[in-house]
C-alpha positions as CSV (number, residue, x, y, z in Angstrom):
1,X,0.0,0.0,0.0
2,X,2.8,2.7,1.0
3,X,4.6,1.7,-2.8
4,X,1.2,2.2,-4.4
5,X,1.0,5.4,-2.8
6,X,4.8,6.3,-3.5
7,X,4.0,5.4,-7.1
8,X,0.9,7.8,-7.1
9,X,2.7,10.7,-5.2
10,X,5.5,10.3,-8.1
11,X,3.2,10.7,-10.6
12,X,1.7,13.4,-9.5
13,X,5.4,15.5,-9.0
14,X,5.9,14.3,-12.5
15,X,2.6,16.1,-14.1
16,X,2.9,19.2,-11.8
17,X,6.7,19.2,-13.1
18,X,5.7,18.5,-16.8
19,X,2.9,21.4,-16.4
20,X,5.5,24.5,-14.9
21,X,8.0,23.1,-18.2
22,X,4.8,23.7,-20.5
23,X,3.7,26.9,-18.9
24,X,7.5,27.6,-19.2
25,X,7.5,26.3,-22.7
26,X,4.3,28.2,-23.7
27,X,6.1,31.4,-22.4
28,X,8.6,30.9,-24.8
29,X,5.9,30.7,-27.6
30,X,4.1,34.0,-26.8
31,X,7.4,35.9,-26.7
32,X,8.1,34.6,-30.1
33,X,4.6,35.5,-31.0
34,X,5.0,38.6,-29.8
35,X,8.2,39.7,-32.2
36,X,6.8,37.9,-35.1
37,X,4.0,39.8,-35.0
38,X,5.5,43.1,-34.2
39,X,7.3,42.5,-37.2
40,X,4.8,41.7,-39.2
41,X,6.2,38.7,-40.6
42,X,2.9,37.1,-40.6
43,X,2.0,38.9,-43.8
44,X,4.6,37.8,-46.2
45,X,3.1,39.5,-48.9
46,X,-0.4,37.1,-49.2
47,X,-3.8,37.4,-47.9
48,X,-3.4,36.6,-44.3
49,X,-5.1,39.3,-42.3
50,X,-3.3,39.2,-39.0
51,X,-1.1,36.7,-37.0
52,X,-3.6,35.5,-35.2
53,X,-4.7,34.0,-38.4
54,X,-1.1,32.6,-39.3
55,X,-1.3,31.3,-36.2
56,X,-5.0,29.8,-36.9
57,X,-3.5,28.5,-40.8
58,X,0.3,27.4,-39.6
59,X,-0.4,25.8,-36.0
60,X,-3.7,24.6,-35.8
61,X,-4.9,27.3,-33.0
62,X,-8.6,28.5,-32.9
63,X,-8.9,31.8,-33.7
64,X,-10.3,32.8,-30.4
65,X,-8.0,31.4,-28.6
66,X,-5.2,32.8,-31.1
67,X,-6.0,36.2,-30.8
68,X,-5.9,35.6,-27.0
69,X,-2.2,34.2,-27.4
70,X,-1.5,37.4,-29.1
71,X,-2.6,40.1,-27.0
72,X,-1.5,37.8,-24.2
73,X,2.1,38.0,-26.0
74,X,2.0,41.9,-26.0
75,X,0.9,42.6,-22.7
76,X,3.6,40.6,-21.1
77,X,6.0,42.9,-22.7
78,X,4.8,45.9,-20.0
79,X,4.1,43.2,-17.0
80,X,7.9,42.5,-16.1
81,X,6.8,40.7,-13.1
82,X,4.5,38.5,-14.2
83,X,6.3,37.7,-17.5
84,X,9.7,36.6,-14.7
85,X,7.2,34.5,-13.1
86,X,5.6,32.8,-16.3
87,X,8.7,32.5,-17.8
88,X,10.0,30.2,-14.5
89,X,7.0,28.2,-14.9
90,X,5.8,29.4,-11.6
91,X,1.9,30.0,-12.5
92,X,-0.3,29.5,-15.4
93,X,-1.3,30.3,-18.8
94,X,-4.6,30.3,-17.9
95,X,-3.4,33.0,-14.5
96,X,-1.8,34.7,-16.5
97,X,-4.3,35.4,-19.7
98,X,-6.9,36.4,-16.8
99,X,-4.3,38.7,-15.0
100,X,-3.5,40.5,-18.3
101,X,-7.2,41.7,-18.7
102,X,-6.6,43.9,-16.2
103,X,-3.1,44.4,-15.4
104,X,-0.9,47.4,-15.0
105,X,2.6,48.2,-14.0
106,X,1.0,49.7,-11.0
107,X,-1.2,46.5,-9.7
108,X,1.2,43.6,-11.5
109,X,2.3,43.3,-7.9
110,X,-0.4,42.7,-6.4
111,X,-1.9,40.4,-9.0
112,X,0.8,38.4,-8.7
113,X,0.5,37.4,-5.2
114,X,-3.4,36.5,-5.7
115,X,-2.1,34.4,-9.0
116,X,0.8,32.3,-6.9
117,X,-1.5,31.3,-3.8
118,X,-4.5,31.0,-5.3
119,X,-6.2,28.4,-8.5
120,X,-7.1,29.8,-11.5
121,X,-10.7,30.3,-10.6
122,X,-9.8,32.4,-7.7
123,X,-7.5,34.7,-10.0
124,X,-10.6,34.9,-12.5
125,X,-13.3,36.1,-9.7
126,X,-10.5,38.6,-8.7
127,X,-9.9,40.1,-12.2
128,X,-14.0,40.0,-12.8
129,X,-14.2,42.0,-9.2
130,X,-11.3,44.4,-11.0
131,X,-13.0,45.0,-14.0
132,X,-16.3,45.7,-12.6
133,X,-14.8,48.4,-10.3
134,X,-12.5,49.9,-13.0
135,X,-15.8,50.0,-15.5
136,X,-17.6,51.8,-12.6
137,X,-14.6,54.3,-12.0
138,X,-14.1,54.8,-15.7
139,X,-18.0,55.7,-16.4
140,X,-17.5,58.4,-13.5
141,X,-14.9,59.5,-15.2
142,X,-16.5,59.9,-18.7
143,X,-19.4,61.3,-16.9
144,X,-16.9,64.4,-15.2
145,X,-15.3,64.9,-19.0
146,X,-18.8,65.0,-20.3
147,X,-20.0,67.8,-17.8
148,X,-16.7,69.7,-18.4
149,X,-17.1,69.9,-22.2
150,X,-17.8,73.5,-23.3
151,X,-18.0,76.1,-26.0
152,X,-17.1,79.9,-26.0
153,X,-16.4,82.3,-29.0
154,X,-16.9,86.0,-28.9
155,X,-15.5,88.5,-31.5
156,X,-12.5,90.8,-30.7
157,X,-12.3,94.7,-31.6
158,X,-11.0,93.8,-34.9
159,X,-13.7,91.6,-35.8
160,X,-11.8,88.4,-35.6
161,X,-13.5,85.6,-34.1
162,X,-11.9,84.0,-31.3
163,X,-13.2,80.2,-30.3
164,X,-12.3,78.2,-27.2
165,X,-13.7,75.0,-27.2
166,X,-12.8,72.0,-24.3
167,X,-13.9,68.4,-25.5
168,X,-13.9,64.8,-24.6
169,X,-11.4,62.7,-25.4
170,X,-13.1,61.0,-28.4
171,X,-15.6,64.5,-29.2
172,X,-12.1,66.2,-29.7
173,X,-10.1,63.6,-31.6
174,X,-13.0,63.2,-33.9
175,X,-12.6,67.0,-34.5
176,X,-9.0,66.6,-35.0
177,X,-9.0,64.2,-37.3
178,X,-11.7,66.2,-39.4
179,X,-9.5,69.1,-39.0
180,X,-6.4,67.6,-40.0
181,X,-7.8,65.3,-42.9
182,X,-8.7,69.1,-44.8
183,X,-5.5,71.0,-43.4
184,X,-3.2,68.6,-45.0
185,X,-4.1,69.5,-48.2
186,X,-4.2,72.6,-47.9
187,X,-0.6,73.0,-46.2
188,X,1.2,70.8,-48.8
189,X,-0.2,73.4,-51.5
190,X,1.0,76.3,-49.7
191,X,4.4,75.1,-49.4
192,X,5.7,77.0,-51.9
193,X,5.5,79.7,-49.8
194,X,8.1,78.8,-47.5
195,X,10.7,76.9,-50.1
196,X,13.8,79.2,-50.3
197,X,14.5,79.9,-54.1
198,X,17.8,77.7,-53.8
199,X,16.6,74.9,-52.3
200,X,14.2,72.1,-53.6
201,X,12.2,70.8,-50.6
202,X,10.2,67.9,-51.8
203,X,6.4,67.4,-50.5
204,X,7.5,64.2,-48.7
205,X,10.8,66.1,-46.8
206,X,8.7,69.6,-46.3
207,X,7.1,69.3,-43.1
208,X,10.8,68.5,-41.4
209,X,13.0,70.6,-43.4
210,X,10.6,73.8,-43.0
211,X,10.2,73.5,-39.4
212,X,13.6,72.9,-38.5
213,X,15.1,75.9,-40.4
214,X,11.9,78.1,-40.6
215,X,10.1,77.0,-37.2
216,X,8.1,80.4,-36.6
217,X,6.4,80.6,-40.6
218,X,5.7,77.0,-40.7
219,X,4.1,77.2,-37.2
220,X,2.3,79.9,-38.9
221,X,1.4,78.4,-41.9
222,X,0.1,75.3,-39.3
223,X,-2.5,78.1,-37.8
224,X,-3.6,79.4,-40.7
225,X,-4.3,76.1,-42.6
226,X,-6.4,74.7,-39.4
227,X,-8.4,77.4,-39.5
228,X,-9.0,77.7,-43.0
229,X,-9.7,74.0,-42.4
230,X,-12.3,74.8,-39.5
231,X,-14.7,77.4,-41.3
232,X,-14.1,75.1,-45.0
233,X,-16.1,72.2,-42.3
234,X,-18.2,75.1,-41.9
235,X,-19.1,75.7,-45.1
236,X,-19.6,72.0,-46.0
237,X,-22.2,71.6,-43.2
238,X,-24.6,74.4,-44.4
239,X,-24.2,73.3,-47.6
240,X,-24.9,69.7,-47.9
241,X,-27.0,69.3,-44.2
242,X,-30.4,68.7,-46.4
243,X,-33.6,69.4,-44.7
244,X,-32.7,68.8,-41.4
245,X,-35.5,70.5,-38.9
246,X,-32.8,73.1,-36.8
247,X,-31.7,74.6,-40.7
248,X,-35.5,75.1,-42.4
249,X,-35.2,79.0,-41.4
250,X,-32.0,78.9,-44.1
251,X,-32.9,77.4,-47.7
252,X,-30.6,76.8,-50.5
253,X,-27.8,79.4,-50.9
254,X,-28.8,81.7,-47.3
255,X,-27.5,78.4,-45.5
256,X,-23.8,79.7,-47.0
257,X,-24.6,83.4,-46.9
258,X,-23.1,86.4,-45.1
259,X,-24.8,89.6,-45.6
260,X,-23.0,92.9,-45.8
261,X,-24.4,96.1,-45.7
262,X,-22.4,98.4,-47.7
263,X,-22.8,102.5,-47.8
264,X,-24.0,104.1,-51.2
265,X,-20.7,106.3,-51.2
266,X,-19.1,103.3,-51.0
267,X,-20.7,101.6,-54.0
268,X,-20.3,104.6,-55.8
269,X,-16.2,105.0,-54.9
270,X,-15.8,101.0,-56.1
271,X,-12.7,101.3,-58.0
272,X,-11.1,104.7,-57.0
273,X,-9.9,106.1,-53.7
274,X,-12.7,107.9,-52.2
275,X,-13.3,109.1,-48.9
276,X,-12.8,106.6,-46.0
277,X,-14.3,109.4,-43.4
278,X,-17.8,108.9,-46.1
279,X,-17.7,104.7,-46.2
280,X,-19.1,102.6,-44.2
281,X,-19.6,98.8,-44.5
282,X,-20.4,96.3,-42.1
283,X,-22.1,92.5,-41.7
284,X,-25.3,91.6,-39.6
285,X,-24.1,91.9,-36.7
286,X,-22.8,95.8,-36.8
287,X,-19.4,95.0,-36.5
288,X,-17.7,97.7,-39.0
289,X,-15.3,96.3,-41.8
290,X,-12.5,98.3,-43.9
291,X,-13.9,99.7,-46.8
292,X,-11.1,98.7,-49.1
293,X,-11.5,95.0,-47.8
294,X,-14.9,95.2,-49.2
295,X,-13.8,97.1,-52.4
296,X,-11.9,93.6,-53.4
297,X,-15.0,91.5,-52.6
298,X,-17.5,93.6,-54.5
């Protein structure tokens, strides 16, 4: 009886043993993973989409579980502690993939601890508890960006428009990219303007050559290109938004109108110099404008 039990003790050792070398093995794996995608190398030129399908195609993995290997395989790259620990075959894929859901340079620690003393069921409940908290932080957290968002534009004494606007994360990166996506064009066709006549700046080497050696007119040329960017999104809005309800007081053309009220002496001085003290031009909203600005716009 005490052989037979010898025997089964044995066995047991030998599966825990052969378990850490394949947790230690499969370590190995996801840091390969991890360079073979960052490389790309998956692609090779053919129709595979990502290396979780190579890895679907060349190894036999689900996909499901493949795309877990790889973000598995990333994450360990910023969780030194756990990777050490994976890598010694000291706790589990399974830990570990339910550790990474959650885990941070900051709470890796912690983690860790729950992961070596308890099963993998424990580590799971843990990392659900985790989440469910973290959801309920980052939703109070949305909620304060939400209430903080704002507007404000006012006009200055010269008639220049001056907008401040404070966004969300995503509201403001969606404006960005809107912003950017018409400024680009823009810039690259103004960049003639800062080319020096004895040197040939290509579109592809502009952005880095002007700003290093011209910093203040390329910043300039940055501004003025967002903004001409900003009122050209503008523009588009009032012109294409249809028959939406909040534009049926503006139909056709008045959506992309300004009106100007311009004095008789000035209509009648289009063209010659006439007397500024006798001019007077201005939009809707009173504000007075040069009378030889409006001369070029007549």
């Amino acid at each position: 009886m005490a052989a037979h039990s010898t025997r089964l003790r044995d066995l047991g050792n030998r599966i825990a043993d052969l378990a850490r070398q394949i947790d230690a093995s499969t370590h190995k794996l996801l840091v390969m993973i991890a360079e073979f995608d960052r490389r790309k190398a998956w692609s090779g030129g053919g129709t595979v989409r990502s290396c979780a399908h190579w890895l679907n195609w060349k190894c036999g993995i689900a996909l499901g579980a493949a795309r877990e290997k790889v973000r598995v395989a990333h994450c360990l790259e910023n969780l030194p502690l756990i990777d050490a620990s994976f890598a010694g075959g000291e706790i589990s894929y399974s830990k570990v993939r339910a550790m990474t859901r959650v885990a941070t340079p900051e709470n890796e620690d912690f983690l860790l601890r729950i992961a070596q003393h308890g099963t993998a069921s424990h580590v799971e409940k843990v990392v659900g508890k985790y989440k469910s908290v973290q959801t309920t932080d980052e939703d109070a957290e949305e909620r304060e960006q939400d209430n903080k968002r704002k507007l404000v534009y006012y006009q200055d004494q010269d008639g220049m428009w001056i907008i401040h606007a404070k966004l969300p994360p995503e509201a403001g990166t969606l404006l960005v990219k809107a912003i950017e996506a018409i400024a680009n064009p823009l810039q690259e066709g103004k960049q003639e303007e800062l080319q020096k006549p004895e040197k040939d700046v290509s579109a592809e080497t502009f952005s880095d050559a002007v700003e290093k050696e011209e910093p203040n007119r390329y910043q300039e040329l940055l501004e003025h290109t967002r903004a001409d960017a900003l009122a050209k999104m503008a523009e588009h809005f009032l012109a294409s938004a249809g028959e939406r309800l909040e534009l049926q007081g503006l139909k056709g053309s008045e959506r992309c109108q300004v009106v100007l009220h311009v004095d008789i002496n000035t209509l009648r001085q289009h063209g010659g110099a006439g007397n500024p003290a006798q001019e007077h031009c201005h939009l809707d909203d009173k504000h007075w404008l040069s009378p030889k600005m409006i001369r070029g716009n007549i």
